[in-house]
N, C-alpha and C positions, 0 to 999 in steps of 0.2 A: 060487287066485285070490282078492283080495283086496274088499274094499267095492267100493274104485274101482277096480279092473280088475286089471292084470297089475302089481307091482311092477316086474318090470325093464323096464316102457316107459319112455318116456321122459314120458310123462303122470302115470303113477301116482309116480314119484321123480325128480324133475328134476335130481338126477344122472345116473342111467342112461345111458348112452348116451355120456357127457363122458367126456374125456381131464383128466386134474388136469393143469393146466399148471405148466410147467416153465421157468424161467428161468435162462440159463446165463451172463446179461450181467452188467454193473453193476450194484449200488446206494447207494441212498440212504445218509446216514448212521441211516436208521430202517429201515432194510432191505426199504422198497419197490425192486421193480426199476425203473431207469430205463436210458433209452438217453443213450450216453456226450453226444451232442452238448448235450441239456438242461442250462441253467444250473439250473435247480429242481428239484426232485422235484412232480410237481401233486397227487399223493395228499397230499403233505404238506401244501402249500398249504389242500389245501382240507378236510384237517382242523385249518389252524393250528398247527402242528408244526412246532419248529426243527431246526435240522441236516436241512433236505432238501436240502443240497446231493449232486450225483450223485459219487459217487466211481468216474470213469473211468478208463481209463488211457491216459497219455500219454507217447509217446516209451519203451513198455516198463517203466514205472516207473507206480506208484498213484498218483494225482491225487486228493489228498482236499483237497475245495476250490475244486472249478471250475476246477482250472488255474491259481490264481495261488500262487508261495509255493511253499514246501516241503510235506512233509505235516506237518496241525496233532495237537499230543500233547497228550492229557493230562496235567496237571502236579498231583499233590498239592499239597495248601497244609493248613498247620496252622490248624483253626480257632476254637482256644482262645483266640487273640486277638482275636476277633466277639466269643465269650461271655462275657456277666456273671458276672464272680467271687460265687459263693454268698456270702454275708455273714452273720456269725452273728445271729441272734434275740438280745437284749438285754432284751428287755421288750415291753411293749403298751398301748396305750390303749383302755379301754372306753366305749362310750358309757352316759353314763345317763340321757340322754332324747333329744327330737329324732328323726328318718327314722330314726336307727343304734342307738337303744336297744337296747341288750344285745350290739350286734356289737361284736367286738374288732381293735385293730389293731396287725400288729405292728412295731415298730421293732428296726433293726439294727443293726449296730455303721457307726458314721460317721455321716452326715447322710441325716436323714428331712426331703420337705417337705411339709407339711400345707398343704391348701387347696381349691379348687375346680375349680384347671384341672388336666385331663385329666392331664399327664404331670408330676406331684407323686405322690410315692413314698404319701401317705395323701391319697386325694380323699375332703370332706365334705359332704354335700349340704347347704348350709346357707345362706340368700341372705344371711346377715348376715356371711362368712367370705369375707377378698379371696381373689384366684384363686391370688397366696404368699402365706398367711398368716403363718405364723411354721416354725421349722425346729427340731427337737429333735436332737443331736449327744448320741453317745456316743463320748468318748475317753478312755483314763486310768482308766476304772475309773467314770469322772461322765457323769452327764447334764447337761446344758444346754437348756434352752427360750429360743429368739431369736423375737422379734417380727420380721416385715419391715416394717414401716411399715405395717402393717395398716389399713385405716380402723377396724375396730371395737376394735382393740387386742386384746393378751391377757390374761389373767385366771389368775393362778396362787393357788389359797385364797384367793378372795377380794380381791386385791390385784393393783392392773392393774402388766402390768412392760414392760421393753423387753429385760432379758436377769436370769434367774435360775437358779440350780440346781436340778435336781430331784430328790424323794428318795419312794424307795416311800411309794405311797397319796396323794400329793399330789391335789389334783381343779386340770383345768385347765379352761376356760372358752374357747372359740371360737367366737365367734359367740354364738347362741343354744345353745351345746349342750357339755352338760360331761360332762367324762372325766375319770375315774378313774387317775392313772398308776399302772403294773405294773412292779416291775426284778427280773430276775432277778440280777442283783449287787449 
């Protein structure tokens, strides 16, 4: 006999005494059982769970679906064509002063855009740097730095541009904040 009394009452283990139930009907697409007339599964519901429809059977045949349609399949799909093709590393910009001193950044073959808003390939924190600043392209073997009409302009050595070529160790200038360019070709 235990602390609290007899294990096998039904006090001391509130299993005891219980039959495990056993479900021999439908279910769910989540494998709660339901009874066939339910359009829903409610366990699902009320854990917010899709696919609680009850999979009954109709006219001798599986009814996945509520009864309307055929039964629904699974269908593979390739989804290589979602994913972003890897893009090789080309180079990198360092900062050397500013929020980003000494972080690096890297660019890839094709076009990088630099700036402020959120979904630009290099974001700068920098209030002086519009939200596209300018876009660095590598094709061919060259880099390019493009301005986008920037209000502060761009600054390549010194020398404001609207489009130039860039060649290792160049410093480029955006905003308040200058980088060092990196190529690895």
């Amino acid at each position: 006999m235990g602390l609290f009394g007899n294990n096998n009452s039904p006090r001391g283990n509130p299993q005891a005494g219980r039959m495990p139930m056993q479900h021999a009907g439908p279910f769910c697409g989540n494998g709660h059982p339901v009874d066939p007339s339910w359009d829903v599964c409610p366990e699902c519901m009320r854990l917010g769970l899709v696919g609680g429809q009850p999979m009954g059977m109709m006219g001798g045949q599986p009814n996945y679906g509520g009864g309307q349609g055929g039964p629904e399949k699974t269908a593979a799909i390739d989804i290589s064509q979602f994913q972003e093709k890897e893009r090789q590393v080309v180079g990198w910009l360092v900062a050397q002063n500013g929020p980003h001193k000494g972080q690096d950044f890297r660019l890839y073959s094709g076009k990088n855009v630099l700036g402020t808003a959120a979904d630009c390939d290099i974001v700068v924190t920098d209030p002086y740097l519009s939200a596209k600043h300018c876009t660095i392209r590598y094709e061919n073997g060259n880099f390019m730095i493009i301005d986008l009409d920037s209000r502060n302009g761009t600054v390549v050595n010194q020398k404001r541009i609207s489009k130039e070529d860039l060649i290792d160790n160049d410093t480029v200038r955006l905003g308040k904040t200058d980088f060092k360019f990196k190529s690895l070709f």
